[in-house]
Structures are given as structure tokens and as C-alpha cells.
N, C-alpha and C positions, 0 to 999 in steps of 0.2 A: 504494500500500500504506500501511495506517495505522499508524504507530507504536505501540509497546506502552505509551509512556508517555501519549499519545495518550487510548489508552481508559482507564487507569487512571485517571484523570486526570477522566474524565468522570463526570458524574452517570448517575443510574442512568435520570433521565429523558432524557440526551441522548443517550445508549447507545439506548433505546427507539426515539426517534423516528430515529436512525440507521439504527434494522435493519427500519423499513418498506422503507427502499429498500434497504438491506442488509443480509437476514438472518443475515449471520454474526454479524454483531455482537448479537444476541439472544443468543449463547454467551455474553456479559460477564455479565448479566445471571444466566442460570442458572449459570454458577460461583462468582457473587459470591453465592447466597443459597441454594444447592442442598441444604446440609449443614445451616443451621438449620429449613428447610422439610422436609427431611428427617427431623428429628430429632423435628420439633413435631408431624407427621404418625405416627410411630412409639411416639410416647408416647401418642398420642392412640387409634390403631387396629390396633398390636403390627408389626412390623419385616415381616411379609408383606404383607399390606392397600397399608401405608406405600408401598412401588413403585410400584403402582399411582395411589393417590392422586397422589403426585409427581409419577408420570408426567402424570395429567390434568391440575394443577395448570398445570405448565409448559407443558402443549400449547395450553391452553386461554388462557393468559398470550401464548404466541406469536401466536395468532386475532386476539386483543385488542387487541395492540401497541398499533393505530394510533389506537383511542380511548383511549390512556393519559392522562391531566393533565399535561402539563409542564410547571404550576406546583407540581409535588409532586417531586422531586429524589433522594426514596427511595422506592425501587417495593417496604419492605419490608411495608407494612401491603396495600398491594393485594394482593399475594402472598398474604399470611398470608388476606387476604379471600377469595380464590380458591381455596386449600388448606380452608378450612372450608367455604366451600361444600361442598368434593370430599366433607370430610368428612361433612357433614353426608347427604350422600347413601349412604355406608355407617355412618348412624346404627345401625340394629336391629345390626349385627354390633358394633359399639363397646359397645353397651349391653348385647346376651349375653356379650359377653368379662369386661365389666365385673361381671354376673353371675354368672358361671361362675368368676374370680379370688375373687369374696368368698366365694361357697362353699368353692372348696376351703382358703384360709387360708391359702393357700402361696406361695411364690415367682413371682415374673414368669417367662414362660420367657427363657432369655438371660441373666439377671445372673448373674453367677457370684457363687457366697458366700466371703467372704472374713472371717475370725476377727478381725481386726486392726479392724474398720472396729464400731465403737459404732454411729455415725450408718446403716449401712445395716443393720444388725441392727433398731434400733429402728423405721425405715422398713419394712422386712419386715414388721414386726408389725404394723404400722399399715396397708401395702397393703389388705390385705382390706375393714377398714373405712373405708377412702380411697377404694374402688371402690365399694362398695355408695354410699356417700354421695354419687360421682360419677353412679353409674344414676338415682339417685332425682331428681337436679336437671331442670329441662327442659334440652331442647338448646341454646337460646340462653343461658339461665344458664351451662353448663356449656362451653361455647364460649367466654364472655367470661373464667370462671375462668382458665382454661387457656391464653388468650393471654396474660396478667396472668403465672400464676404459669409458664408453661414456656417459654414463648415471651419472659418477661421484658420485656414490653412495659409501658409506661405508659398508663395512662388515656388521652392524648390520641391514643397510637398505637392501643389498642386502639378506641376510639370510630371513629375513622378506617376502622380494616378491617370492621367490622360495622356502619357508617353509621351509628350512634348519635351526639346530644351526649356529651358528658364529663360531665354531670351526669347524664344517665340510667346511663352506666357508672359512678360514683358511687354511686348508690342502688340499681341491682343489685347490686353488690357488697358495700355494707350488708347487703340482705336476703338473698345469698348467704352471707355470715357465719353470718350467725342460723341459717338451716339446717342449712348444717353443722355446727355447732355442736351444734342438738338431734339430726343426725342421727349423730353422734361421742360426744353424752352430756357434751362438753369444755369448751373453748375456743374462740372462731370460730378457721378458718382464717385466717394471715395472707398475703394475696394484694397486699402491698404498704406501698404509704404508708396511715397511719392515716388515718379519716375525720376530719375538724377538726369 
């Protein structure tokens, strides 16, 4: 039996290459990363869709295991790699939802409204036009946004999960800028570290 301190203790790629022969240990794995991939999946495709995605996510991560890199010691950009695929496969329903929010101007379903909160009044009001500007982008643009801004990734993590250089995710996010920007009428969005 393996001690708890054991797995803790482990990297995320030694956990991996543990649960070829021992698939329990693939549990370390999906509890250690369930609730951000959870989270990035629900913002991205609304809190129903999200299940499912998660679900394939991890099923599809369990398949995988055994061609993981075990010179990579965080399995959290592979994941996040795997969950956008998912996502990217219920693209048309992310972009009608996206759609159908900017139309009506209203609320996300879910968030409860709360009088005290400035910052999420001001976000309310911005939603609509935050979604219509997220339909308009391509998928991969809009995939790279989002791992940046929700996923709170770095450029090097994000390059990592969408197999890009760091300087291509650099200059998309430039020209992601610009976009949003004419397509907001504003400011570019800020999706991180400034460009130098």
C-alpha cells in the first residue's frame, strides 16, 4: 500500500507513469486538477456542457496516460490541451450561447446578483459585449484568450497546451488586442503581461 504522503509528494508526471500499471493512482491526478479544468471548461461552455467536457477531458487523459512526457512534471497545460480540444468540438454551441448572451444583455444564468459588488455590476454590463467580441474571434484566437485570461496561464504554459512557440502566443495576443478593442469601441483587453 502506498503512503499518502507518498503520492503527495509526487509529480504529476510520476503519478502518471504510476497508474499505467496502477490505475488508481490516475485519481491523484484528476483530484489534483478537477476543479480548475472544471471551472475553465464552464466558463468556456456554461456549467451543463462543462460535465461532459470534463468528463471526456479526463477519460480521454486516462487513454493517454502512457504517452504522457515525463520530462514535463505538470500535466497542467496537457490537460488544459485536452479540455480544449473537448472544447473545441462543442465549438457551434459555445458560439450560439455566446450569441444568444449578447443578444439578450443580461445576466449569465447562475451568478447571483449581488448590490454590494461594483466590480460585478460593471462586468454584467460589459458581459454582453465581452461575448459578442468573444463569437467574433476564431477558435484558436479565442482559445488562446481564455487560457491567458481564465485559466490564468502564462504565455509559456499557454504555448505548451496549444503546441504553439511563445512568440506566436505573443503576436496573437497582440493582434487579439486590436480586435477586441475595435470590436468593444475601447481599450485592448488586458490578457496579461504587457507586450515589450
Amino acid at each position: 500500500m502506498t503512503a499518502p504522503s507518498e503520492i503527495d509528494e509526487a509529480s504529476d508526471a510520476e503519478v502518471l507513469a504510476r497508474s499505467v500499471h496502477e490505475p488508481e493512482w490516475f485519481a491523484t491526478v484528476f483530484d489534483r486538477h478537477i476543479d480548475a479544468i472544471h471551472r475553465y471548461a464552464a466558463r468556456r461552455l456554461g456549467a451543463e456542457i462543462a460535465q461532459d467536457v470534463v468528463a471526456e477531458t479526463f477519460l480521454t487523459a486516462f487513454r493517454k496516460r502512457a504517452g504522457y512526457d515525463p520530462r514535463r512534471p505538470d500535466a497542467r497545460p496537457w490537460l488544459y490541451a485536452i479540455v480544449t480540444n473537448a472544447i473545441r468540438a462543442h465549438k457551434r454551441a459555445e458560439v450560439r450561447r455566446n450569441r444568444a448572451l449578447a443578444r439578450a444583455g443580461g445576466r449569465a444564468e447562475g451568478e447571483p446578483f449581488t448590490e454590494r459588488s461594483d466590480a460585478r455590476l460593471t462586468a454584467q454590463r460589459l458581459q454582453p459585449a465581452l461575448a459578442a467580441a468573444l463569437a467574433k474571434l476564431s477558435a484558436a484566437d479565442r482559445d488562446l484568450l481564455l487560457l491567458i485570461a481564465w485559466a490564468d496561464f502564462s504565455y509559456e504554459e499557454a504555448a505548451d497546451a496549444l503546441g504553439i512557440p511563445v512568440g506566436t502566443v505573443r503576436s496573437r495576443l497582440h493582434r487579439i488586442r486590436k480586435k477586441t478593442s475595435r470590436f468593444l469601441g475601447g481599450d485592448p483587453l488586458s490578457t496579461g503581461e504587457e507586450q515589450a
